[in-house]
VOPAGU-2260 file (C-alpha; in pm, 1 decimal, decimal comma):
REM VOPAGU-2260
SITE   aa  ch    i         X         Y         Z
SITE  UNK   A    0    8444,6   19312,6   12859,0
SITE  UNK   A    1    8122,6   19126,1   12744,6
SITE  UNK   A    2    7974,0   19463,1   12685,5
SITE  UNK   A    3    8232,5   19615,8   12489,9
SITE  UNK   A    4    8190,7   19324,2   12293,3
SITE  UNK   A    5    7805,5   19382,2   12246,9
SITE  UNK   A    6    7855,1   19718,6   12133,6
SITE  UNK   A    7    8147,8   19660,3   11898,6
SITE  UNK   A    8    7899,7   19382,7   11758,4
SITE  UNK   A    9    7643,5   19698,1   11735,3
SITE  UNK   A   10    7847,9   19952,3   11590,8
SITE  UNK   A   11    7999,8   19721,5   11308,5
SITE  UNK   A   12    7620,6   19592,1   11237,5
SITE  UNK   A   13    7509,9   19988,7   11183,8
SITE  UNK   A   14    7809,4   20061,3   11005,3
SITE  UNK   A   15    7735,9   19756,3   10790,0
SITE  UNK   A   16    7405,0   19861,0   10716,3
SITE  UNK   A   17    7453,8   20204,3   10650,2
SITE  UNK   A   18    7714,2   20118,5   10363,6
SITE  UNK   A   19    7491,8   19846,5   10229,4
SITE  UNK   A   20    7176,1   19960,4   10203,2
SITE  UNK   A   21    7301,4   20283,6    9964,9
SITE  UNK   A   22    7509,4   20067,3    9810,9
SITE  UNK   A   23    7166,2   19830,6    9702,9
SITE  UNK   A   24    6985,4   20163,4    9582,6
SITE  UNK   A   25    7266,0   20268,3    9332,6
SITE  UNK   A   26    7264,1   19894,8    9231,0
SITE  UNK   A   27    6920,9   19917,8    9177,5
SITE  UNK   A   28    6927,8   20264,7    9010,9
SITE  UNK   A   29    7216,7   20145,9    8807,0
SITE  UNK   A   30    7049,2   19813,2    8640,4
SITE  UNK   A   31    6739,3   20058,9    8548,0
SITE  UNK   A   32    6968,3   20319,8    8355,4
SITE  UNK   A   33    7204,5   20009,2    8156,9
SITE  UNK   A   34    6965,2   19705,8    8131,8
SITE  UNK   A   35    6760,3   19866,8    7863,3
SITE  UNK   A   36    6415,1   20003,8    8072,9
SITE  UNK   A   37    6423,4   20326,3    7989,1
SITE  UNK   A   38    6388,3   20184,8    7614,4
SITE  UNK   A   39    6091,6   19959,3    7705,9
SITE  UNK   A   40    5907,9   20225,5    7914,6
SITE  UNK   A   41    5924,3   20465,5    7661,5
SITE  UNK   A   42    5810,6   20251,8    7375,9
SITE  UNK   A   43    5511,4   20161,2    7621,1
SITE  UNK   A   44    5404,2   20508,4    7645,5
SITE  UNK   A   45    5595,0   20537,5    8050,6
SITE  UNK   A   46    5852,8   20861,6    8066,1
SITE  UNK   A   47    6212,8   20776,3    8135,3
SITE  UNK   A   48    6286,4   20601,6    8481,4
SITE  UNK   A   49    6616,9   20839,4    8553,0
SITE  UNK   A   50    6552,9   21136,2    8796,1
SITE  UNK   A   51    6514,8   21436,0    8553,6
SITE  UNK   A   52    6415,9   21722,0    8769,5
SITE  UNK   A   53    6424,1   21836,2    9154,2
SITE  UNK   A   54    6071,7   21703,3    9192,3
SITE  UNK   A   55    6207,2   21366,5    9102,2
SITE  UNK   A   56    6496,6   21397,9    9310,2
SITE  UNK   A   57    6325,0   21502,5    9608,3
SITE  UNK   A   58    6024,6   21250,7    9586,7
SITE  UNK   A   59    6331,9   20992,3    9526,3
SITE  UNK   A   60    6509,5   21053,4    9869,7
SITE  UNK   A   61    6149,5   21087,9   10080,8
SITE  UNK   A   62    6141,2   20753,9    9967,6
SITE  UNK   A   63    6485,8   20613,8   10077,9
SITE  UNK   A   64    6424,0   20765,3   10380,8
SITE  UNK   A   65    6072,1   20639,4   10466,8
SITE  UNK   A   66    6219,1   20309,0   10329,0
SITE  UNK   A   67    6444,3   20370,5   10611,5
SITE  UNK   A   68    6243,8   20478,2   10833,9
SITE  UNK   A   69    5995,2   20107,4   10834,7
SITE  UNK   A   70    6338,9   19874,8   10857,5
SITE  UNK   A   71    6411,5   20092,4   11129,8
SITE  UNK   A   72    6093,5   20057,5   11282,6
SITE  UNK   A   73    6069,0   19671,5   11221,9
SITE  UNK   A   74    6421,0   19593,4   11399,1
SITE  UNK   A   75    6283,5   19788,9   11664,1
SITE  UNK   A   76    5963,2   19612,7   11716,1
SITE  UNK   A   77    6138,1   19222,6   11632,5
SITE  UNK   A   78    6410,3   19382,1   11905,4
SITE  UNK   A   79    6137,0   19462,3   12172,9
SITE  UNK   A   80    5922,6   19144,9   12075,4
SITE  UNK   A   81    6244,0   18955,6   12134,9
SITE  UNK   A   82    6324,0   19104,1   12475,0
SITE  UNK   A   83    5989,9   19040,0   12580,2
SITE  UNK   A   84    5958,6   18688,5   12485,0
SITE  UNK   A   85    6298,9   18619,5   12670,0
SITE  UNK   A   86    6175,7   18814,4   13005,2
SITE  UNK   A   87    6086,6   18472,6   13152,2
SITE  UNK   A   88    5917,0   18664,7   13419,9
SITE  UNK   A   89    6195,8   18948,6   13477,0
SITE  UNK   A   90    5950,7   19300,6   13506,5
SITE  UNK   A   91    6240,7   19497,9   13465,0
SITE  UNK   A   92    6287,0   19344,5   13092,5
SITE  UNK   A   93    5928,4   19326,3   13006,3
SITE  UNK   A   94    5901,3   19762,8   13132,2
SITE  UNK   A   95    6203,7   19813,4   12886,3
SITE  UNK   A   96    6046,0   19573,8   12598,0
SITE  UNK   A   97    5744,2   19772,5   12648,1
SITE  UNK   A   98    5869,1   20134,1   12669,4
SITE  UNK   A   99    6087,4   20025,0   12299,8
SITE  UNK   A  100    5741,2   19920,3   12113,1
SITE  UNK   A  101    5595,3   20193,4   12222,5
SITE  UNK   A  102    5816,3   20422,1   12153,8
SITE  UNK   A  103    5877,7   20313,1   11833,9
SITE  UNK   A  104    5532,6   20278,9   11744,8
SITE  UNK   A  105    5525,5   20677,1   11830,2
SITE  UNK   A  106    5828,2   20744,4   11615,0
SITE  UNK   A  107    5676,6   20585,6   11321,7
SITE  UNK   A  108    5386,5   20733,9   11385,4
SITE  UNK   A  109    5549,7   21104,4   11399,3
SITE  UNK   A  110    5738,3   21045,4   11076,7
SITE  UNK   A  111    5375,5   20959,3   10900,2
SITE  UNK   A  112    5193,3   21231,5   11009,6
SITE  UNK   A  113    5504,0   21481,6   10891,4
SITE  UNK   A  114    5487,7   21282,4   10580,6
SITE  UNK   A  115    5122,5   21368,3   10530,1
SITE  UNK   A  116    5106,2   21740,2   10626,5
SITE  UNK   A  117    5409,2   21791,0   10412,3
SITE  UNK   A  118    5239,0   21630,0   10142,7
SITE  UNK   A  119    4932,1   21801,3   10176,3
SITE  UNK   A  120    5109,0   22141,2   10214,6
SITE  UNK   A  121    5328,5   22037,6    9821,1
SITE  UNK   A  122    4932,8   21936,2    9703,9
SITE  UNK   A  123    4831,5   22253,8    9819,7
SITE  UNK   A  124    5089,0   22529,8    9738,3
SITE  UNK   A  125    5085,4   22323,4    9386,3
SITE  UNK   A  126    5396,1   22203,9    9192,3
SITE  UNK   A  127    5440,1   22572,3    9034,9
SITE  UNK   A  128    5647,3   22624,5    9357,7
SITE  UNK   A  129    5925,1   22358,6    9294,2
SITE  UNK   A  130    5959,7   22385,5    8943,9
């Protein structure tokens, strides 16, 4: 029973983060197109802050999902730092707090270094490609 409970807990926390954190970026992305930015960055010499092209669009969701990516990563590590402080000597907690830094550290890690050959492949092949 106590673990149903835990995992209902779970699945309502995703679920509330997964509608909340979109729901921030088109708040965000919102305020920049009506609270008069686009105005003040033009007069200053910036381009317009709305996406205007694929380039933008695509650069714009790497982005979210790096963004992503690191709160991901932090819960993990706060989540593994958390079940290792508790262990109070239990092996069997401080293996599993272990294997999830780790772990996640290597995730992270993996999503970087596709981040940076990708990027170096765009730099390379030039912007002539997505246009």
């Amino acid at each position: 029973m106590l673990k149903n409970i835990r995992k209902f807990k779970y699945t309502l926390c995703y679920i509330f983060f997964l509608i909340l954190i979109p729901k921030i970026t088109l708040a965000t992305y919102e305020f920049a197109g009506n609270s008069g930015l686009n105005e003040t960055a033009f007069e200053t010499g910036h381009t317009d802050l709305a996406v205007n092209g694929i380039n933008e669009l695509i650069a714009a969701v790497i982005q979210a999902v790096l963004s992503l990516v690191g709160v991901i990563f932090l819960l993990l590590m706060i989540y593994g730092g958390y079940l290792w402080m508790t262990a109070r000597g239990n092996e069997q907690q401080v293996e599993k707090a272990k294997k999830i830094i780790i772990e996640s550290i290597i995730g992270v890690a993996v999503v970087l270094i596709a981040y940076a050959i990708t990027a170096m492949v765009i730099y390379a092949i030039g912007d002539n490609v997505l246009q």
